[in-house]
C-alpha positions in Angstrom: 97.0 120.7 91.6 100.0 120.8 89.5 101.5 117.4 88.1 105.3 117.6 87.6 107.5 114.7 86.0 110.1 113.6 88.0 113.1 111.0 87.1 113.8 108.5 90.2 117.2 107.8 90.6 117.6 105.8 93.9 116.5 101.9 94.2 112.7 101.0 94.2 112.2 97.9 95.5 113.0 99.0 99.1 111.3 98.1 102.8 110.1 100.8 105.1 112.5 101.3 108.4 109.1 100.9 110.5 107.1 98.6 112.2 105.2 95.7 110.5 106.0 97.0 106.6 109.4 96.6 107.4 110.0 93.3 105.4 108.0 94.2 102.4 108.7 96.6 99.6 107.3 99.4 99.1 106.7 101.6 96.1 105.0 105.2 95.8 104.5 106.0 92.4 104.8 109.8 93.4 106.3 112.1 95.6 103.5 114.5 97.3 100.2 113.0 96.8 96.9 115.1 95.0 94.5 114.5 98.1 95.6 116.8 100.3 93.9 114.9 103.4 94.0 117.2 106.5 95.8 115.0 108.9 98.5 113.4 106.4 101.5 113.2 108.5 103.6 112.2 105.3 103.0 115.9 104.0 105.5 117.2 107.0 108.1 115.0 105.6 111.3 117.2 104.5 110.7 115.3 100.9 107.2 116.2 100.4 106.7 118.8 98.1 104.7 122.0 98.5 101.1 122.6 99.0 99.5 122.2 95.3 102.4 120.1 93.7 102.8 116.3 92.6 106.0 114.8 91.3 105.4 111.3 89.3 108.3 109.2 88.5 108.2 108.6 85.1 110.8 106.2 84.7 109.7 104.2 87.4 108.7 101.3 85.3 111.6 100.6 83.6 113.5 100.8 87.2 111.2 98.2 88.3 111.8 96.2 85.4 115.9 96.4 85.5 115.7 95.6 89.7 113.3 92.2 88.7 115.8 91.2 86.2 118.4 91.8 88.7 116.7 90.0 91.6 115.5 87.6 89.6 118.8 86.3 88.3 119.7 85.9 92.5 116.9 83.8 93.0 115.8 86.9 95.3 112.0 88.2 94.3 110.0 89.4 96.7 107.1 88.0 97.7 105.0 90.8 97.9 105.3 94.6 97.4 102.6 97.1 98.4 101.7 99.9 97.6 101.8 103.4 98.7 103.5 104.4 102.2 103.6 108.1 101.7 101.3 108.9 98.9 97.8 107.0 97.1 98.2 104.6 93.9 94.9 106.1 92.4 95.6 110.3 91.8 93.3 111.2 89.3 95.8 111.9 86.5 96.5 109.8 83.4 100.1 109.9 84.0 100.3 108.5 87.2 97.4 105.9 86.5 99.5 105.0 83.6 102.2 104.0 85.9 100.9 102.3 88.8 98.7 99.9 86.2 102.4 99.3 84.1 104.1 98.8 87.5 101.6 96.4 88.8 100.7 94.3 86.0 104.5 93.8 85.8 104.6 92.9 89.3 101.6 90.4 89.0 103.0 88.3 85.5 105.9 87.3 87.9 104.1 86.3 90.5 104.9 88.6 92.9 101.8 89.6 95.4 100.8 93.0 95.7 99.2 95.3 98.4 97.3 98.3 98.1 95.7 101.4 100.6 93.6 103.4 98.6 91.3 106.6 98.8 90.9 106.9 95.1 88.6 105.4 92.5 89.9 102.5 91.1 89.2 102.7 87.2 87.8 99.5 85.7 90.6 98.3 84.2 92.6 98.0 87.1 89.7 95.6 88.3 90.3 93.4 85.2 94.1 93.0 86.1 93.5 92.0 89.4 90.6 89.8 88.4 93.8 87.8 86.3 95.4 87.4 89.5 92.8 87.4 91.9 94.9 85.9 94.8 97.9 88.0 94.7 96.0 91.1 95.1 95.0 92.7 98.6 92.8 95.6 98.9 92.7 98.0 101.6 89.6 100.8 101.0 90.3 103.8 103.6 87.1 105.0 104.5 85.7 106.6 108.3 83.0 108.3 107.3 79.6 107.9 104.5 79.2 111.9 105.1 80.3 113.6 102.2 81.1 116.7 103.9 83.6 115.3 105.9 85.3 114.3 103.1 85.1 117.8 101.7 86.9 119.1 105.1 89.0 116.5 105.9 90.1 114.3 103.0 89.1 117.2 100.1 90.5 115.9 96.6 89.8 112.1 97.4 87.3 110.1 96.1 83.9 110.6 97.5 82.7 108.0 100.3 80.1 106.4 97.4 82.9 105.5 94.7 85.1 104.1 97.5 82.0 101.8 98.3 81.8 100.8 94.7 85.4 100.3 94.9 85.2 97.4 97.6 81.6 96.3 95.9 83.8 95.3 92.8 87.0 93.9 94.4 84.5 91.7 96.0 82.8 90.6 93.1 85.8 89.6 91.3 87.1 87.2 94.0 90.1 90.0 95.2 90.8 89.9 98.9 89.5 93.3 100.0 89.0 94.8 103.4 88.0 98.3 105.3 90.7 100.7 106.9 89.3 102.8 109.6 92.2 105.4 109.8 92.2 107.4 111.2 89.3 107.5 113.5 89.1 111.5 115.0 88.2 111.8 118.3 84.4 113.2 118.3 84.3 113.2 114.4 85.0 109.8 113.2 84.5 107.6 116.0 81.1 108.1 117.1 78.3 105.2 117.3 76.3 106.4 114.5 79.0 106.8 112.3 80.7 104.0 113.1 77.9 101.7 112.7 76.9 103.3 109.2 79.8 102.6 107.6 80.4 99.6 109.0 76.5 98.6 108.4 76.7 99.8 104.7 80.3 97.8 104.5 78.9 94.1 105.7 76.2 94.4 103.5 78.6 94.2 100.0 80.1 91.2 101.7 83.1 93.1 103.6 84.1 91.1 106.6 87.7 92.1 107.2 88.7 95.7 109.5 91.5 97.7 110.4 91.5 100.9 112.5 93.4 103.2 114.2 92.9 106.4 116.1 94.9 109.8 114.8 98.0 110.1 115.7 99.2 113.5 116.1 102.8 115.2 115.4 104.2 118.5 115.7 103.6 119.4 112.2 100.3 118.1 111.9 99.6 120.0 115.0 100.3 122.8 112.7 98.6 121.8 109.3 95.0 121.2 111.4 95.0 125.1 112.6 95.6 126.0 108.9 93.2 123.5 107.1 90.2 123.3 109.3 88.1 125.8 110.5 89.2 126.7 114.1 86.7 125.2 116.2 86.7 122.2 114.9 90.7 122.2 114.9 90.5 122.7 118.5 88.1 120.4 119.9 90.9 117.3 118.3 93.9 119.2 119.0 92.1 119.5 123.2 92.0 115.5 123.1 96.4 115.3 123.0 96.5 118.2 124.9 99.1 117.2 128.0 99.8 113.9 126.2 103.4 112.8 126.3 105.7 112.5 122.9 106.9 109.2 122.5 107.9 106.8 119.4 105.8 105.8 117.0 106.7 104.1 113.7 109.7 106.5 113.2 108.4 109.5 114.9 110.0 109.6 118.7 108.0 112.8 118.6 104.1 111.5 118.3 101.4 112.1 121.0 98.4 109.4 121.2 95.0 109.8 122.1 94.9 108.9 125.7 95.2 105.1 126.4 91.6 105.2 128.3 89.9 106.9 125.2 91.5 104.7 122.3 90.5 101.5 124.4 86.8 102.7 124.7 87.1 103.2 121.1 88.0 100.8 120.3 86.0 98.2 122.0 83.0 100.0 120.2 84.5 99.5 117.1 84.8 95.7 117.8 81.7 95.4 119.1 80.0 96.7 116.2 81.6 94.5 114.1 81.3 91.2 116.3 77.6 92.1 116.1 77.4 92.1 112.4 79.8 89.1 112.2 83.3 91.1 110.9 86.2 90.9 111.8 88.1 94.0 113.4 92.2 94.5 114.3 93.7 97.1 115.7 96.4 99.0 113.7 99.6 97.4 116.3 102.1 100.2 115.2 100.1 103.0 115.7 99.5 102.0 119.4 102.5 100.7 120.9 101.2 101.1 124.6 98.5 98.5 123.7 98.4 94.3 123.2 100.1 94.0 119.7 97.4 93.1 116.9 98.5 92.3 113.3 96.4 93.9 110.8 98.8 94.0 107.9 97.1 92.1 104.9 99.6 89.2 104.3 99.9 85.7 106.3 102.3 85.9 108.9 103.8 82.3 106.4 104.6 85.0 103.6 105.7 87.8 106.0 108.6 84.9 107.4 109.2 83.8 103.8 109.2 87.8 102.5 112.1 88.4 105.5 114.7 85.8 104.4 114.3 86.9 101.0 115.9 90.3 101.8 
């Protein structure tokens, strides 16, 4: 993987145009992101960069100083600002670690919150920081599987399924508000009853009562990406699940097909049940499945979501 310095010259401090992240800033620390994960829709945007490259923005802190400065003096700081739509917070380069801990502990000293979803290892010292601001931080750990070797397929430069245990084990110990993101599950990989009640059995036992989830949600270019990046049979057996599916809108994408409705329900409820039975609580991701009752699984309080909106 090849790190390349990049200078960001738009604003940073900017909302998403979708669904439930649309009043809350959002900042990626780089264009293209090092874990290469298999069914990373982000990776067919016309901005990401080619297989095997990473821009960081090297100036981004002193952006995010100057925009604070500016904000602040309009009385119009965010509330919170999370942390990474299109790319993860924790590559494992020094440059970019460098960053994200500058950008963040800037963030925190003002008192703005900040939200995180992660498949990296989080290095100690970032657990320090948030240990100083213990409840302006939320953790979100994405994790669907303990089995190392579908992290080696699917999710191949990430961190493996033990260090993102030990991530949750010490947000947890250090009072920071940390949950599990099951996304996404994969039809006949990720989703099955042992797996799912693995994890989630490994997961309750450090204290972890908070879940998301959501099922894959497939595109054309993803389509594309699983023939190349996974061996064929097993590329075929997900891709069969959409087959005959219709394209409809979700998030941004009028061009998505869903796991049928019938299959993401029983899914679902399994996931739900395995977690009402070990006393956690589960939400469904509510953009990723427009077709079903809306649940809110964003980590703020809908209080600071309102309060977030007028501030924009």
């Amino acid at each position: 993987m090849k790190l390349l310095r990049e200078e960001r010259k738009t604003p940073v401090l900017k909302p998403p145009s979708f669904g439930c992240l649309s009043t809350i800033p959002s900042i990626n620390i780089t264009r293209g992101c090092a874990f290469q994960c298999v069914y990373c829709y982000a990776r067919g945007f016309t901005s990401a960069p080619p297989k095997g490259k990473v821009y960081y923005y090297h100036n981004l802190p002193d952006l995010v100083e100057r925009e604070l400065e500016r904000r602040s003096k309009r009385g119009r700081l965010p509330v919170w600002v999370t942390f990474s739509t299109s790319s993860d917070p924790f590559q494992p380069f020094d440059e970019t670690l460098s960053i994200a801990y500058r950008v963040m502990e800037t963030l925190l000293k003002r008192g703005i919150g900040i939200s995180f979803l992660t498949k990296g290892h989080i290095p100690n010292e970032f657990i320090h920081l948030f240990s100083r601001h213990r409840s302006k931080v939320r953790a979100r750990i994405g994790l669907t599987s303990l089995d190392e070797r579908y992290r080696d397929l699917f999710e191949p430069f990430s961190a493996l399924p033990l260090k993102r245990m030990e991530n949750m084990a010490k947000l947890k110990e250090v009072g920071i508000d940390v949950a599990l993101r099951m996304d996404p599950l994969i039809p006949g990989v990720t989703d099955r009853v042992e797996v799912v009640e693995g994890l989630l059995g490994e997961v309750s036992r450090i204290g972890i009562g908070e879940v998301s989830a959501s099922y894959l949600v497939m595109r054309p270019y993803l389509t594309g990406q699983l023939w190349r990046e996974l061996p064929k049979a097993v590329a075929g057996r997900i891709l069969k699940a959409y087959q005959g599916q219709p394209y409809q809108r979700v998030i941004t994408s009028a061009r998505t097909r869903l796991l049928p409705r019938d299959l993401r329900e029983e899914g679902y409820r399994r996931v739900k049940g395995i977690c009402l039975a070990l006393g956690m609580r589960c939400h469904i991701c509510g953009c990723k499945n427009p077709d079903l009752p809306w649940e809110f699984c964003n980590p703020w309080a809908l209080g600071d979501g309102e309060r977030q909106l007028r501030l924009l």
